[in-house]
C-alpha positions in Angstrom: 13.6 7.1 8.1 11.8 5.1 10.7 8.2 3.5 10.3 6.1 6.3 11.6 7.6 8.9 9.7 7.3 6.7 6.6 3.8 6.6 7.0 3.1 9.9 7.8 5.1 10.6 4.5 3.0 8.3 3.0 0.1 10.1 4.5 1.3 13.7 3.6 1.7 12.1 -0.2 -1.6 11.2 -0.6 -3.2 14.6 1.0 -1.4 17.0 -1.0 -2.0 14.9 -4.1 -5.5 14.7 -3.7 -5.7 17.9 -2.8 -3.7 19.7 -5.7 -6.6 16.9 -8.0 -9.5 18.2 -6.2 -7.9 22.1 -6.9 -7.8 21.2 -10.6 -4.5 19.5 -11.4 -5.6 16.4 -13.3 -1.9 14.9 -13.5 -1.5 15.1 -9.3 -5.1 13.4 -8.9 -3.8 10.6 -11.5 -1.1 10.0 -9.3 -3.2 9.8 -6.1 -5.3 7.6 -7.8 -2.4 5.3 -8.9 -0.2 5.5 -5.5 -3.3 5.2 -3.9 -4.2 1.5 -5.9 -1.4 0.5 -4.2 -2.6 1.2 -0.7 -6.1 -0.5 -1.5 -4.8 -3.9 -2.7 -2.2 -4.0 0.4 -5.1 -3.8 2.6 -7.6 -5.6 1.0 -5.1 -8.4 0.3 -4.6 -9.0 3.9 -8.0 -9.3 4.3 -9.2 -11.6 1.6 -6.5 -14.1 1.3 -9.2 -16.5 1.0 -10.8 -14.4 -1.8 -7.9 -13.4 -3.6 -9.8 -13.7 -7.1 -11.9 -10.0 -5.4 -9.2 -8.5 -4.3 -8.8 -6.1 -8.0 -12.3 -5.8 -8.2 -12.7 -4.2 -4.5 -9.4 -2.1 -5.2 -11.3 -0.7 -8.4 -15.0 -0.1 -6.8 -13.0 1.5 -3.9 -11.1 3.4 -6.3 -14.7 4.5 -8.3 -16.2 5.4 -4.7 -13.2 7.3 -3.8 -13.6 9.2 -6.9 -17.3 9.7 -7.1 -17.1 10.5 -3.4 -13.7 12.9 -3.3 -16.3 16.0 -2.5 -17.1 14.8 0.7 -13.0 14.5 2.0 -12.6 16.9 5.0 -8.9 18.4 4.1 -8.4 18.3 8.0 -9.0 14.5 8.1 -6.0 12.2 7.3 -6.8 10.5 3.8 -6.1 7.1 5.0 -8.8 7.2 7.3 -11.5 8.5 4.6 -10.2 6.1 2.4 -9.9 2.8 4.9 -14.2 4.0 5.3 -14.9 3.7 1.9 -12.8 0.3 1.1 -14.1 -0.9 4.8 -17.9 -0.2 3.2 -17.0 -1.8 0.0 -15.6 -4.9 1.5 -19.0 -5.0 3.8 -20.9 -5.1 0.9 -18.7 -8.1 -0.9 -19.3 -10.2 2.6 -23.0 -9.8 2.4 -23.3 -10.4 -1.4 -21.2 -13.6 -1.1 -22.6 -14.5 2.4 -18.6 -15.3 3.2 -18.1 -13.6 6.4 -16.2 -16.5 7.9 -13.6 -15.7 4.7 -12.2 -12.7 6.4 -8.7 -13.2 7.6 -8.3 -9.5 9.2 -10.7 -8.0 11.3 -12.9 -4.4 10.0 -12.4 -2.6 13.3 -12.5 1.3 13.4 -8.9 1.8 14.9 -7.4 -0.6 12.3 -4.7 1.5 10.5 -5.0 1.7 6.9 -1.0 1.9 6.5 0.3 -0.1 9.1 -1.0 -2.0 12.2 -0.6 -0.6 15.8 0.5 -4.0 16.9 3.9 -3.7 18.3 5.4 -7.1 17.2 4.6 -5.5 13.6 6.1 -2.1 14.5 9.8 -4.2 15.5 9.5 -6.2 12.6 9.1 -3.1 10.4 11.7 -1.4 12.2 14.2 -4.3 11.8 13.2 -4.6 8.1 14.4 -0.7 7.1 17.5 -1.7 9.1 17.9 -4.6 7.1 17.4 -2.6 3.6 18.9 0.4 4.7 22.1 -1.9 3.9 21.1 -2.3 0.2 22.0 -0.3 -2.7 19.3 2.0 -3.8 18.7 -0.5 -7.6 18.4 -3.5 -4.8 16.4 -1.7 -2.1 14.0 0.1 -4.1 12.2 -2.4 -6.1 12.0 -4.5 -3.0 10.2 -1.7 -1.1 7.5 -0.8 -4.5 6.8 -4.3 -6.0 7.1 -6.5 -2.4 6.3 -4.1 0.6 4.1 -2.0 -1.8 2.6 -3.7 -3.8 3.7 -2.0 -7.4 4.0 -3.7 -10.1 7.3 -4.4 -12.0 6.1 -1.9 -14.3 5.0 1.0 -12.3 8.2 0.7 -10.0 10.4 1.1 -13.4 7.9 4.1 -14.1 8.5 5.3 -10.6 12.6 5.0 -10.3 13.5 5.6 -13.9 14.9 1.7 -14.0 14.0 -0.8 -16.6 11.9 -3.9 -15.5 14.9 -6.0 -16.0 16.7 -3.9 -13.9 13.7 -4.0 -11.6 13.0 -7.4 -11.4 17.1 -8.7 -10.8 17.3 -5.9 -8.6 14.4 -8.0 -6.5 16.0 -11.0 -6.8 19.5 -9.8 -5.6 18.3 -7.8 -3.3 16.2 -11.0 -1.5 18.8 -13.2 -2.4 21.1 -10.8 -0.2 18.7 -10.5 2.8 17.7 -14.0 3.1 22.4 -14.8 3.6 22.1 -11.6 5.6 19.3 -13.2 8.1 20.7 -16.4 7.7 23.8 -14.8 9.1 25.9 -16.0 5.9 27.3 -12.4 5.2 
């Protein structure tokens, strides 16, 4: 699976879980909500590394707004976009409460993606990346994708794949250990 149709997964995820919550199914809007925590601190991470102390507090007032707000989603809008507003708003209001403008390391413009940048240095890395773990076995290559390309905690990506943590957390460390001999040109 290549980076755009990851995303649009991605994308397609979120909708139809949102949407099967706002139809009444409490158990699919949980998982929006957690998948979707993910998603939030990625992209407020990037933009607050100078303010990485916020960063769970934005993810959880974005998260509240999303909620309180999930009335006003238009089903033929893509989530990320709706979403990317709200955080977008939230992070506004951060910068003017702390007067920190100059802390922002990425900028708040409207075509910003809220999965993955249009920049096409970004787009070869990504695509070199899957190549990359495309060679790992599945208990290597999927806790590198949820805890260090997603943002999951150990936890949630033993929740997610049926692994233990222990198996979550070697399977990062070979897997990493693997890539950096692989880039190094070692195997």
């Amino acid at each position: 699976m290549n980076v755009k149709d990851g995303l649009l997964a991605k994308e397609q995820r979120l909708r139809n879980l949102l949407l099967e919550g706002l139809s009444g199914d409490a158990a699919a809007y949980q998982s929006f909500l957690k998948e979707l925590s993910a998603h939030l601190r990625n992209f407020l991470r990037k933009r607050l590394v100078n303010l990485p102390d916020e960063v769970e507090d934005l993810v959880q007032e974005s998260l509240l707004a999303v909620h309180n707000q999930r009335h006003t989603y238009d089903p033929g809008q893509p989530v990320s976009a709706w979403v990317q507003a709200i955080a977008r708003y939230k992070l506004v209001d951060l910068l003017r409460r702390r007067s920190a403008k100059d802390l922002l390391t990425e900028p708040l413009d409207e075509e910003s993606e809220f999965f993955a940048s249009a920049d096409s240095e970004a787009t070869e890395a990504h695509r070199d990346l899957n190549r990359l773990l495309d060679e790992l076995p599945d208990k290597q290559r999927l806790p590198i994708v949820h805890v260090k390309l997603e943002g999951l905690s150990v936890k949630e990506t033993a929740e997610i794949t049926g692994m233990s943590e222990s198996a979550i957390k070697v399977g990062v460390h070979r897997g990493l250990k693997y890539l950096a001999a692989k880039i190094r040109g070692v195997k």
